[in-house]
N, CA, C and O atoms as CSV, one atom per row, in Angstrom:
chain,resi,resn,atom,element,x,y,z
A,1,UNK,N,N,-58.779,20.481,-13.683
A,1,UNK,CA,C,-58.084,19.366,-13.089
A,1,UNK,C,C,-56.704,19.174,-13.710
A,1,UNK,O,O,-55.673,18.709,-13.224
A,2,UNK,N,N,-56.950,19.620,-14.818
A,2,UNK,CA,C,-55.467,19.053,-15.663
A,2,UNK,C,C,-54.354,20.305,-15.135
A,2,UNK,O,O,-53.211,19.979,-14.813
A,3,UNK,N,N,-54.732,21.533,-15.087
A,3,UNK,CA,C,-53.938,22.412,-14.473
A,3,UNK,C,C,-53.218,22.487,-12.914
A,3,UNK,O,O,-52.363,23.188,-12.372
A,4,UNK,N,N,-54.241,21.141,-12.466
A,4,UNK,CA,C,-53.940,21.416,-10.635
A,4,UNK,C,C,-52.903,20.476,-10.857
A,4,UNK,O,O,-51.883,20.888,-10.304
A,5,UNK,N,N,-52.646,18.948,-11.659
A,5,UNK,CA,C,-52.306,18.029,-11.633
A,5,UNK,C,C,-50.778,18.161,-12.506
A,5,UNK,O,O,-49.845,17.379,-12.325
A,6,UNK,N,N,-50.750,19.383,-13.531
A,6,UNK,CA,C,-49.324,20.026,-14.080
A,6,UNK,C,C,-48.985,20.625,-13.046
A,6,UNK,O,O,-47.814,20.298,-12.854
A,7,UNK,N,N,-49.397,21.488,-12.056
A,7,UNK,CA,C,-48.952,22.137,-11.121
A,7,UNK,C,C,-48.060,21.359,-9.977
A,7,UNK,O,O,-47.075,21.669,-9.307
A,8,UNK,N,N,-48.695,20.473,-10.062
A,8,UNK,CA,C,-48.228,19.434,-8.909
A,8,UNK,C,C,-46.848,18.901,-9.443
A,8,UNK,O,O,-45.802,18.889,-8.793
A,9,UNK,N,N,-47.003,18.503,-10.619
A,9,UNK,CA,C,-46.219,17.820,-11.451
A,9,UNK,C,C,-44.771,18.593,-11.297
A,9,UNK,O,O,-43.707,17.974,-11.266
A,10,UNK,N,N,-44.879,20.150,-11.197
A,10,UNK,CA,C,-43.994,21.304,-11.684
A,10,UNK,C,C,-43.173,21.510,-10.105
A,10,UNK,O,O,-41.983,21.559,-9.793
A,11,UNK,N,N,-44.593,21.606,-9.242
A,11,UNK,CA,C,-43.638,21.735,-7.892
A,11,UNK,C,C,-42.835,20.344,-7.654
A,11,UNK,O,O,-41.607,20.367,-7.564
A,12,UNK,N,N,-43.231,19.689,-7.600
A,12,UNK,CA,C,-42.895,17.966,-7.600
A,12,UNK,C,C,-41.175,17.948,-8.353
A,12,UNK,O,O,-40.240,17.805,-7.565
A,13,UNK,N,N,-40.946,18.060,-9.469
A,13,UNK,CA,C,-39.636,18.677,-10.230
A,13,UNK,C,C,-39.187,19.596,-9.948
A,13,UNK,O,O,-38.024,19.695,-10.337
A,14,UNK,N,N,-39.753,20.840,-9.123
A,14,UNK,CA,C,-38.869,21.791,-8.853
A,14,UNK,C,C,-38.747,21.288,-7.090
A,14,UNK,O,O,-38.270,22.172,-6.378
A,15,UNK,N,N,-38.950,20.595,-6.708
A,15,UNK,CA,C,-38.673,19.882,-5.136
A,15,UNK,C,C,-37.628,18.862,-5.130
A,15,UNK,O,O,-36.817,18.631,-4.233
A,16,UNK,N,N,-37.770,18.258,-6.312
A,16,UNK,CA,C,-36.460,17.199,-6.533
A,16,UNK,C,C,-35.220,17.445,-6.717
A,16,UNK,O,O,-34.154,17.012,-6.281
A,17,UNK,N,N,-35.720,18.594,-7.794
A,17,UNK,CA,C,-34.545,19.404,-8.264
A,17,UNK,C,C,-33.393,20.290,-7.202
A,17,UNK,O,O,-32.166,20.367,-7.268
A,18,UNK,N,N,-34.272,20.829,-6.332
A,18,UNK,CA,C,-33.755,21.215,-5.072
A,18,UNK,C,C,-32.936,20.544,-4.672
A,18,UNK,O,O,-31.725,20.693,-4.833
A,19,UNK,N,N,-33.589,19.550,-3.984
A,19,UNK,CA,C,-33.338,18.252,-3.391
A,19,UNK,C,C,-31.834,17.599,-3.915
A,19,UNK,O,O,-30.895,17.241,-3.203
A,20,UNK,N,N,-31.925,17.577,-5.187
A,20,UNK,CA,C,-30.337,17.079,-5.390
A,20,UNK,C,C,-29.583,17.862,-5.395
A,20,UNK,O,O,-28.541,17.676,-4.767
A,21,UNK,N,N,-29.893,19.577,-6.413
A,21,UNK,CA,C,-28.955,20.869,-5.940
A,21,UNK,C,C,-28.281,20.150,-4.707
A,21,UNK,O,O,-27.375,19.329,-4.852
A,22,UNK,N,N,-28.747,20.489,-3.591
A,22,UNK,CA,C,-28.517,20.207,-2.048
A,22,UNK,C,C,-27.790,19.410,-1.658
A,22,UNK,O,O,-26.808,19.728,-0.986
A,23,UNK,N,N,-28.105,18.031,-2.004
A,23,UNK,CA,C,-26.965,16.888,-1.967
A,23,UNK,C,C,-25.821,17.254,-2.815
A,23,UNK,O,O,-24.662,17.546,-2.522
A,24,UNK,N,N,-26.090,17.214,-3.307
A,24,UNK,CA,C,-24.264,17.672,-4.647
A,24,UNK,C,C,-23.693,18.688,-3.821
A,24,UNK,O,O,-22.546,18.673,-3.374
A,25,UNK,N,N,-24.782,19.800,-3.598
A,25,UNK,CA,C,-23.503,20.810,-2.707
A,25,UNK,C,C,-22.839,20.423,-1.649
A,25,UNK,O,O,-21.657,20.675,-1.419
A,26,UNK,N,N,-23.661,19.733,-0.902
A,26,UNK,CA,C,-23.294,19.160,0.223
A,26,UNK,C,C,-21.772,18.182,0.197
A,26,UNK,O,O,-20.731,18.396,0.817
A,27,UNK,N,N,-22.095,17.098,-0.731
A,27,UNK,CA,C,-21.175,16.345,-1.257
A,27,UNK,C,C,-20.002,17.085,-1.610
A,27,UNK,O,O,-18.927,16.830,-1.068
A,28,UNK,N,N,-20.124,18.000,-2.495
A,28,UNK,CA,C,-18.562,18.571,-2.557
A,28,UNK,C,C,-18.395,19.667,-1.611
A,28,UNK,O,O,-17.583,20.484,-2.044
A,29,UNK,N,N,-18.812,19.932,-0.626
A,29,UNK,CA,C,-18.487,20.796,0.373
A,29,UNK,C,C,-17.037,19.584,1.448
A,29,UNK,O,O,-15.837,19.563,1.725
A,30,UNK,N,N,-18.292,18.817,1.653
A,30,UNK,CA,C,-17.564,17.489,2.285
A,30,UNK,C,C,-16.311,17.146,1.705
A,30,UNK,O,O,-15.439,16.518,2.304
A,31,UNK,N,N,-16.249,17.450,0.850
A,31,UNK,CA,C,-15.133,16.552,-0.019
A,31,UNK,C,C,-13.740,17.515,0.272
A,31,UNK,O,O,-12.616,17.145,0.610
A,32,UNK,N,N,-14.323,19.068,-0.028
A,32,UNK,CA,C,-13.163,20.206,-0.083
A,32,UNK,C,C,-12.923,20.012,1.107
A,32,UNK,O,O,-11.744,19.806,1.395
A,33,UNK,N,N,-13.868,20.011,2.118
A,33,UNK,CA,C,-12.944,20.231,3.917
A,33,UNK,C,C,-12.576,18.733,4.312
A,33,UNK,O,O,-12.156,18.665,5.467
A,34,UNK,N,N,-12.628,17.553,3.658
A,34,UNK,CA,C,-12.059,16.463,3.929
A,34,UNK,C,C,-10.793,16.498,3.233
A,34,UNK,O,O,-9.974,15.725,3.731
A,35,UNK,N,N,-10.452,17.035,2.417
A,35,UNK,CA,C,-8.836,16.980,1.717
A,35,UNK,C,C,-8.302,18.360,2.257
A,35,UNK,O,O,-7.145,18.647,1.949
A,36,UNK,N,N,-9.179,19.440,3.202
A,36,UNK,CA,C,-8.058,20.412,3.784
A,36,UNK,C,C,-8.225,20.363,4.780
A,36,UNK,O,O,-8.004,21.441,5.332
A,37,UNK,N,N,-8.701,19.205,5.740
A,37,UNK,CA,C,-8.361,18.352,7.173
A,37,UNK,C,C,-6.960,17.615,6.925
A,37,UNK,O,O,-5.916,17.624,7.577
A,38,UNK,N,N,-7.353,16.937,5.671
A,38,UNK,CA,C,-6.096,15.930,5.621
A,38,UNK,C,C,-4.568,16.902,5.535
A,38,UNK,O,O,-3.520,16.862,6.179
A,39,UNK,N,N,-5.181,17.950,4.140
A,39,UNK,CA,C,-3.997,18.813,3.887
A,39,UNK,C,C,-3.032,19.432,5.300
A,39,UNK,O,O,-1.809,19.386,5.434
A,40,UNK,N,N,-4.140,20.040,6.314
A,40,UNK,CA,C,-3.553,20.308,7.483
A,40,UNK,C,C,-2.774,19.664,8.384
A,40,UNK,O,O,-1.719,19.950,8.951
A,41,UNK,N,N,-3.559,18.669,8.400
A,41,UNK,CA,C,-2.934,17.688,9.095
A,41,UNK,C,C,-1.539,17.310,8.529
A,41,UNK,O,O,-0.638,17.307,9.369
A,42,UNK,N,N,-1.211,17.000,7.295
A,42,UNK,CA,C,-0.119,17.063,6.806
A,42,UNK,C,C,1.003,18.018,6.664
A,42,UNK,O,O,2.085,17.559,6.300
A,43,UNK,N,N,0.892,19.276,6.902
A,43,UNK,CA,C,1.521,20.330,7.214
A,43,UNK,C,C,2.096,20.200,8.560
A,43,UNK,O,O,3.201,20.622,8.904
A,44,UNK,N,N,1.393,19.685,9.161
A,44,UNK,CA,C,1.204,20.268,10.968
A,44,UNK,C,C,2.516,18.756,11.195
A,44,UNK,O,O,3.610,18.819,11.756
A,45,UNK,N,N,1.803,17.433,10.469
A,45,UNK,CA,C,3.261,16.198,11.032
A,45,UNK,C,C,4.842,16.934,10.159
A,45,UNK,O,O,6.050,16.797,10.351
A,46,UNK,N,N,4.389,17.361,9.624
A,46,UNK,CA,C,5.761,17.891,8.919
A,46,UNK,C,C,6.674,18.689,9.724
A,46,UNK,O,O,7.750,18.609,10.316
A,47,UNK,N,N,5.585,19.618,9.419
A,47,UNK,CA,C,6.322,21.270,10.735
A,47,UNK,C,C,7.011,20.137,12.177
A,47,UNK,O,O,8.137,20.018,12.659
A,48,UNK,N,N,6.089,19.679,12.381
A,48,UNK,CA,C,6.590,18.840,13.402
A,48,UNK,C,C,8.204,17.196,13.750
A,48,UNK,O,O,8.794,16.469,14.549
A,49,UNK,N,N,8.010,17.648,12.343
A,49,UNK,CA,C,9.313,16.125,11.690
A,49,UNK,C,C,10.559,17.420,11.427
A,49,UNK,O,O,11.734,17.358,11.790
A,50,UNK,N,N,9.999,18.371,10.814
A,50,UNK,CA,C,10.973,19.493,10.578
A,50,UNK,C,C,11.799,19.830,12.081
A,50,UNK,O,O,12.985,19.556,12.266
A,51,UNK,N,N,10.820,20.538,13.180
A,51,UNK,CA,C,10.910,20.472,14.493
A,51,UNK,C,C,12.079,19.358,15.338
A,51,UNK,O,O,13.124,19.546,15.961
A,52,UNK,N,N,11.557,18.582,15.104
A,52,UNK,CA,C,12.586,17.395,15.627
A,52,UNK,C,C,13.907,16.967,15.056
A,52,UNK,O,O,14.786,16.375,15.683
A,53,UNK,N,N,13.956,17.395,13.581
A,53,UNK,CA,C,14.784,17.224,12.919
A,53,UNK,C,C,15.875,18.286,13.442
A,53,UNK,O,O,17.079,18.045,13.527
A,54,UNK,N,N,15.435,19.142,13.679
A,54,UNK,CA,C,16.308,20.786,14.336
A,54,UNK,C,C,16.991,20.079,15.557
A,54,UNK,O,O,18.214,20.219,15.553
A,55,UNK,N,N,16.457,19.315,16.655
A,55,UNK,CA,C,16.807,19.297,17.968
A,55,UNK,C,C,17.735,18.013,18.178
A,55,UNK,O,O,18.265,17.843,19.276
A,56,UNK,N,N,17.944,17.067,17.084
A,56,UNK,CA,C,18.233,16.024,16.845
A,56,UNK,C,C,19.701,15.930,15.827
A,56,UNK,O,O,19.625,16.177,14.624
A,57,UNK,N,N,21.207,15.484,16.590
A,57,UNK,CA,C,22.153,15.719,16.043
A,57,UNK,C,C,22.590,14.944,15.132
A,57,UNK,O,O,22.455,13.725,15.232
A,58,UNK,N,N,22.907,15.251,14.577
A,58,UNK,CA,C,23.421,14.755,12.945
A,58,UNK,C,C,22.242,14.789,11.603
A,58,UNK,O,O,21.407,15.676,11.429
A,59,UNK,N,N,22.437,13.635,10.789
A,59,UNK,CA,C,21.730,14.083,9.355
A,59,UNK,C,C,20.821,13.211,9.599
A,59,UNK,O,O,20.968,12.071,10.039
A,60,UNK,N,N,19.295,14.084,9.134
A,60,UNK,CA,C,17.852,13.850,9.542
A,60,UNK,C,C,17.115,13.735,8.005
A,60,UNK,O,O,17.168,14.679,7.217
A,61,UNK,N,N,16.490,12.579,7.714
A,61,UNK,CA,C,15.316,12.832,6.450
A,61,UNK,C,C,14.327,13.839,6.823
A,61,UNK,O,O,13.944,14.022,7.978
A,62,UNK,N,N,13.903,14.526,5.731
A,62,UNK,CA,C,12.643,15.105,6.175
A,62,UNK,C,C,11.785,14.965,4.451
A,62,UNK,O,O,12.114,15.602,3.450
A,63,UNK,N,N,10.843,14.116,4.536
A,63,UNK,CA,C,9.993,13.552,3.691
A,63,UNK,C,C,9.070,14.575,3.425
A,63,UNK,O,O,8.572,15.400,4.191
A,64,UNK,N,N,8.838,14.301,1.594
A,64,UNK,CA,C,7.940,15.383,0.866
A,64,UNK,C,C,6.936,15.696,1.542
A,64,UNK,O,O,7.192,15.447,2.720
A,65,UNK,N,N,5.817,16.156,1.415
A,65,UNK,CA,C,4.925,16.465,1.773
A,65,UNK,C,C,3.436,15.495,1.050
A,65,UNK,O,O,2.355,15.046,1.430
A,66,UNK,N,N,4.126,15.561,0.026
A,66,UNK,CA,C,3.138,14.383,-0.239
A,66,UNK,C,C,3.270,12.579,0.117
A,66,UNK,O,O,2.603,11.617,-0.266
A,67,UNK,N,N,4.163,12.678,0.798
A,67,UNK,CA,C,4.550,11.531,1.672
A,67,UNK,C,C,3.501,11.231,3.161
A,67,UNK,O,O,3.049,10.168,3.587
A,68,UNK,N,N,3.324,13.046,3.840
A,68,UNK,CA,C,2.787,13.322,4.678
A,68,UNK,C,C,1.127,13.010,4.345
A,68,UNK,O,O,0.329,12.450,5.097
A,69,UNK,N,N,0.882,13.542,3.008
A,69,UNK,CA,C,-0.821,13.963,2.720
A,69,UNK,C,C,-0.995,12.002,2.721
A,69,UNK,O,O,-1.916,11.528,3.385
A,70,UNK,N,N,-0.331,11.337,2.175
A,70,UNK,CA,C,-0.874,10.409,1.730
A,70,UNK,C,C,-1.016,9.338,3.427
A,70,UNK,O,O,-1.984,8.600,3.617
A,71,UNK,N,N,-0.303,9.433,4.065
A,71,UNK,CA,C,-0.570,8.940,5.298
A,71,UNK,C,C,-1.424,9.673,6.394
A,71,UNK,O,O,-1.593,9.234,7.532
A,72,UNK,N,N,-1.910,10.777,5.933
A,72,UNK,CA,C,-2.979,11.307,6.908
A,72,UNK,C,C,-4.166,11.081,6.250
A,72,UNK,O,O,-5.203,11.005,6.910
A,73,UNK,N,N,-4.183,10.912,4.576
A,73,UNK,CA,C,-5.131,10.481,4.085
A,73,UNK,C,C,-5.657,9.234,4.531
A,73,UNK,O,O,-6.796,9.309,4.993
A,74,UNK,N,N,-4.989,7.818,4.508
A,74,UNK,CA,C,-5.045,6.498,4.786
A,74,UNK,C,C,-5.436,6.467,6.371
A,74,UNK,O,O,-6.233,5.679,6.879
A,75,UNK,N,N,-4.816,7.338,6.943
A,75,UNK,CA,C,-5.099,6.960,8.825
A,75,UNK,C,C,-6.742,7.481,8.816
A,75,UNK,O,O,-7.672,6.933,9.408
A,76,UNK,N,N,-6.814,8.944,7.795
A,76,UNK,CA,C,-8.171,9.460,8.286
A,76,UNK,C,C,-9.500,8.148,7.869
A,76,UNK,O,O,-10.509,8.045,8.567
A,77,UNK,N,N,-9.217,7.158,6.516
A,77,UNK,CA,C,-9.660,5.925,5.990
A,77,UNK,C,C,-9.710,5.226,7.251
A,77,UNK,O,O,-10.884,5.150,7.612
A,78,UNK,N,N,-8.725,4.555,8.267
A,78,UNK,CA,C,-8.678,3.689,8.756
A,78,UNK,C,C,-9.445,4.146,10.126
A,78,UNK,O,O,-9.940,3.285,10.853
A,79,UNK,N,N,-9.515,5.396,10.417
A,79,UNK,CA,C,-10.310,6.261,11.720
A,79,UNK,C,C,-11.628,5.740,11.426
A,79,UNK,O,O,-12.129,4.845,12.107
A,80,UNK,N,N,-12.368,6.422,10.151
A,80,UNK,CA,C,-13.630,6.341,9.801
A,80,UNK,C,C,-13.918,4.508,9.775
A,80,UNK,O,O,-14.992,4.001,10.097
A,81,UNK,N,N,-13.137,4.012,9.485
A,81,UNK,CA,C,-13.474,2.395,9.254
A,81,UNK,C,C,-13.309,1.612,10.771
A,81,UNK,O,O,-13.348,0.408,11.026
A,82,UNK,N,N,-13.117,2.753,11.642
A,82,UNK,CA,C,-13.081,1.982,12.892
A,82,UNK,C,C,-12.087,0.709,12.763
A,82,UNK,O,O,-12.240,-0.337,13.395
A,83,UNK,N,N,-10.962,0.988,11.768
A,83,UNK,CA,C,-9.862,-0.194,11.783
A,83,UNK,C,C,-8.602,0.332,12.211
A,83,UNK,O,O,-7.630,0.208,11.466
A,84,UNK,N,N,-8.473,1.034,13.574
A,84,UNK,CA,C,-7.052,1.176,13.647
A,84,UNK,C,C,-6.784,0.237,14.865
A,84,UNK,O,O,-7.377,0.101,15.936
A,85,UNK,N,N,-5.709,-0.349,14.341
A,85,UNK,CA,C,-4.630,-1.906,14.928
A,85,UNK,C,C,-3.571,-1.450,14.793
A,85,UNK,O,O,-3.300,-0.414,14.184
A,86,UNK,N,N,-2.583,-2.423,15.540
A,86,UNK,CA,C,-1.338,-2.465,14.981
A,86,UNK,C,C,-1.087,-3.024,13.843
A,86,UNK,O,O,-0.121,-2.725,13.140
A,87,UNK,N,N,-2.160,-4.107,13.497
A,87,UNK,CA,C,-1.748,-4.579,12.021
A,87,UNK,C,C,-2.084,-3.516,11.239
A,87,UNK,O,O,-1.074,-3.139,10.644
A,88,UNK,N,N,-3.247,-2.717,10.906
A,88,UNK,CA,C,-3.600,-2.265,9.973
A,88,UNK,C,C,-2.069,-0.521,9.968
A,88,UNK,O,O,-1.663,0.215,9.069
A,89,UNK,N,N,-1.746,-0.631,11.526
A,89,UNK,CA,C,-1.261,0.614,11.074
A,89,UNK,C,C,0.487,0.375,10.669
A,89,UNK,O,O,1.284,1.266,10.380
A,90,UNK,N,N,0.717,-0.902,10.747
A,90,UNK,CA,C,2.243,-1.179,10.116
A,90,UNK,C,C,1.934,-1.299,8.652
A,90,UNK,O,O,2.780,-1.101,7.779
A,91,UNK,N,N,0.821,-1.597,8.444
A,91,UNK,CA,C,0.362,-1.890,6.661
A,91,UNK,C,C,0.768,-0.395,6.357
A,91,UNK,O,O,1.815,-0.260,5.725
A,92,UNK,N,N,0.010,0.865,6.757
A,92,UNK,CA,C,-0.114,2.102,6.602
A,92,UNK,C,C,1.334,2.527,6.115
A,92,UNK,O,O,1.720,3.034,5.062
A,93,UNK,N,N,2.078,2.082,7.421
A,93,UNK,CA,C,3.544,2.518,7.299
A,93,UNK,C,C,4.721,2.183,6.221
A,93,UNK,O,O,5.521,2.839,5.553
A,94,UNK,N,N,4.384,0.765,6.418
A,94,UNK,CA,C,4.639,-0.169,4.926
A,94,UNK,C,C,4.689,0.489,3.867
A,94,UNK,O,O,5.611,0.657,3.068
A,95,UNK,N,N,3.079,1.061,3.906
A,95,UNK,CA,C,2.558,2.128,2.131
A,95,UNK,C,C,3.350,2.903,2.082
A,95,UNK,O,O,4.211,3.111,1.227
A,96,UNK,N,N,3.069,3.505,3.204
A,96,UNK,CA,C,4.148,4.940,3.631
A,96,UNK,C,C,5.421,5.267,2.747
A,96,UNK,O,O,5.720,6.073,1.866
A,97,UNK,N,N,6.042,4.183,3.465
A,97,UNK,CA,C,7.712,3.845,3.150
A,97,UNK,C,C,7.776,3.807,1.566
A,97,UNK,O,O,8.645,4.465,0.994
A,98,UNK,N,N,6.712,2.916,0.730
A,98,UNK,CA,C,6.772,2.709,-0.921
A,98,UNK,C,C,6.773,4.204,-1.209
A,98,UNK,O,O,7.504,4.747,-2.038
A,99,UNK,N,N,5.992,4.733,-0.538
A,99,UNK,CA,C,5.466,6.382,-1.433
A,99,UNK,C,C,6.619,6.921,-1.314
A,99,UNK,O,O,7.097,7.472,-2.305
A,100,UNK,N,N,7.469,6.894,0.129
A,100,UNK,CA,C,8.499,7.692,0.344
A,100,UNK,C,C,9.491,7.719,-1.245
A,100,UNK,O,O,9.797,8.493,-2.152
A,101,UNK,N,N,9.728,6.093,-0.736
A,101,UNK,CA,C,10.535,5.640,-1.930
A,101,UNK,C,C,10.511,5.752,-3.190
A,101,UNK,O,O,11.504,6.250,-3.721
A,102,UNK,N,N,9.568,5.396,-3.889
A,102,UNK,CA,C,9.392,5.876,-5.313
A,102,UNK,C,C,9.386,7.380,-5.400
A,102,UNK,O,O,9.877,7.907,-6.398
A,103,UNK,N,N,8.879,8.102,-4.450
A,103,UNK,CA,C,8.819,9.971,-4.789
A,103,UNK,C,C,10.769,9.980,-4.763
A,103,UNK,O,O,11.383,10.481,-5.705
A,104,UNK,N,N,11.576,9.287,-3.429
A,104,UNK,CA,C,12.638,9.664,-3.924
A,104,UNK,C,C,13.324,8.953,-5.369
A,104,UNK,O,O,14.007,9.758,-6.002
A,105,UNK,N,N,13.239,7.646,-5.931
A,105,UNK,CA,C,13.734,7.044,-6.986
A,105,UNK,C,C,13.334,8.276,-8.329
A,105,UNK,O,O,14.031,8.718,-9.242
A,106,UNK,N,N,12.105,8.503,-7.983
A,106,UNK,CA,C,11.786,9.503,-9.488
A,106,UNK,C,C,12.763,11.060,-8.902
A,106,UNK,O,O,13.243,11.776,-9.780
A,107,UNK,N,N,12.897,11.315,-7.904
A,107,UNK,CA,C,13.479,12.701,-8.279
A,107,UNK,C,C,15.172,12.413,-8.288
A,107,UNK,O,O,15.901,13.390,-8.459
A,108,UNK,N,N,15.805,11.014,-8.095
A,108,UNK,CA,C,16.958,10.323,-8.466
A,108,UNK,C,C,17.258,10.668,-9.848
A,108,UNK,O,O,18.150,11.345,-10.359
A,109,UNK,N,N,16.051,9.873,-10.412
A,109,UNK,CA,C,16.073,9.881,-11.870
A,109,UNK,C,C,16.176,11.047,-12.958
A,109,UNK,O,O,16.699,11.194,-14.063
A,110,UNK,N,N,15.423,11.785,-12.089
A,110,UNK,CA,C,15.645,13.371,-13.100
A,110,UNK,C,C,16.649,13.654,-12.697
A,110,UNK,O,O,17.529,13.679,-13.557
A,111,UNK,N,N,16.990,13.933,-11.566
A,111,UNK,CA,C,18.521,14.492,-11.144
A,111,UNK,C,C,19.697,13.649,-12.318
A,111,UNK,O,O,20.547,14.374,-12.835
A,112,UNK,N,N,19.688,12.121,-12.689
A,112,UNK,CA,C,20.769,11.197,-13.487
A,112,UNK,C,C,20.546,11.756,-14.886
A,112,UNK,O,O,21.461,12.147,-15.610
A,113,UNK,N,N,19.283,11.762,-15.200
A,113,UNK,CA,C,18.850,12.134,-16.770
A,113,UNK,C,C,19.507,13.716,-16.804
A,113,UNK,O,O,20.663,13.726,-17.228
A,114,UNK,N,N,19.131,14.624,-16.546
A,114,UNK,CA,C,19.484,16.095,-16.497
A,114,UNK,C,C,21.243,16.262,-16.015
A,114,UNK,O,O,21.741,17.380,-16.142
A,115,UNK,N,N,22.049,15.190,-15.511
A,115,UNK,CA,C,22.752,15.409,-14.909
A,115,UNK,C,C,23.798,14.944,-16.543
A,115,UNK,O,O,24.826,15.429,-17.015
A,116,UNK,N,N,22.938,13.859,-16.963
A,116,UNK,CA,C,23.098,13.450,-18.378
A,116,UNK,C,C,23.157,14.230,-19.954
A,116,UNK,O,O,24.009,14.325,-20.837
A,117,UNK,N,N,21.924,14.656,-19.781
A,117,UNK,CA,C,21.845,16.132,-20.546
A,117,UNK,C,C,22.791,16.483,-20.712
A,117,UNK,O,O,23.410,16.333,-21.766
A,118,UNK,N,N,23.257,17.151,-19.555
A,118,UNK,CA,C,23.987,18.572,-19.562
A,118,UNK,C,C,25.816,17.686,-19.902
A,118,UNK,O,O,26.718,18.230,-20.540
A,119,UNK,N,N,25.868,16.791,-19.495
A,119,UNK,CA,C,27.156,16.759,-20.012
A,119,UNK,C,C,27.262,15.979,-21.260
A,119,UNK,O,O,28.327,15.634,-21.772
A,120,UNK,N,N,26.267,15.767,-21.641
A,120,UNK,CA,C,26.214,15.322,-23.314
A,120,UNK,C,C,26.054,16.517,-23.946
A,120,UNK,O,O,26.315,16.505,-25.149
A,121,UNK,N,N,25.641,17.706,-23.391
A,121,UNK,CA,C,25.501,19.103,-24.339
A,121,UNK,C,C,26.863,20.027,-24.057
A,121,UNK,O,O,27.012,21.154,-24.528
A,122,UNK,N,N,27.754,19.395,-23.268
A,122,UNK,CA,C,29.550,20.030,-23.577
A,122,UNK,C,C,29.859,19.808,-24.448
A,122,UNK,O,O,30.989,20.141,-24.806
């Protein structure tokens, strides 16, 4: 009896054990093709801002790319939450605009500092 009842015990732990293996893989499977949906998607509004930027006369922004990831990230949030509005998607844009902004203020800043550097090292 005591052998049928370790046995049980053993498949029982090696069934669980499975069992979460499985979920975890699962979980980060999900995770990798949810950030290279988003990644794509972010390529693809770009290529496409790039695109327009070509056909469109005079001087055109064309925003990092991580400007792009972070608003396909937030829309793919607001898809799944069944919250897309106009309110929720001027909020989006709102964010948008900060990310834009601070990614350009910091590459301002290295450009002033380095620009600093170098003529303090004449």
């Amino acid at each position: 009896m005591d052998a049928a009842v370790a046995g049980l015990i053993g498949a029982g732990i090696g069934a669980g054990s499975t069992l979460i293996t499985v979920w975890i893989q699962a979980h980060f499977v999900e995770k990798r093709e949810r950030a290279k949906t988003i990644l794509d998607f972010a390529i693809r509004h770009r290529a496409e801002g790039l695109e327009h930027a070509d056909k469109v006369a005079g001087p055109s922004t064309i925003l990092p790319l991580a400007v792009h990831v972070h608003f396909q990230k937030e829309l793919l949030l607001l898809v799944e939450s069944n919250n897309v509005n106009s309110k929720s998607l001027a909020k989006l844009h709102a964010e948008n605009d900060l990310v834009a902004q601070s990614i350009h203020d910091e590459k301002v800043s290295r450009v002033v500092k380095k620009a600093m550097a170098d003529h303090e090292a004449r």
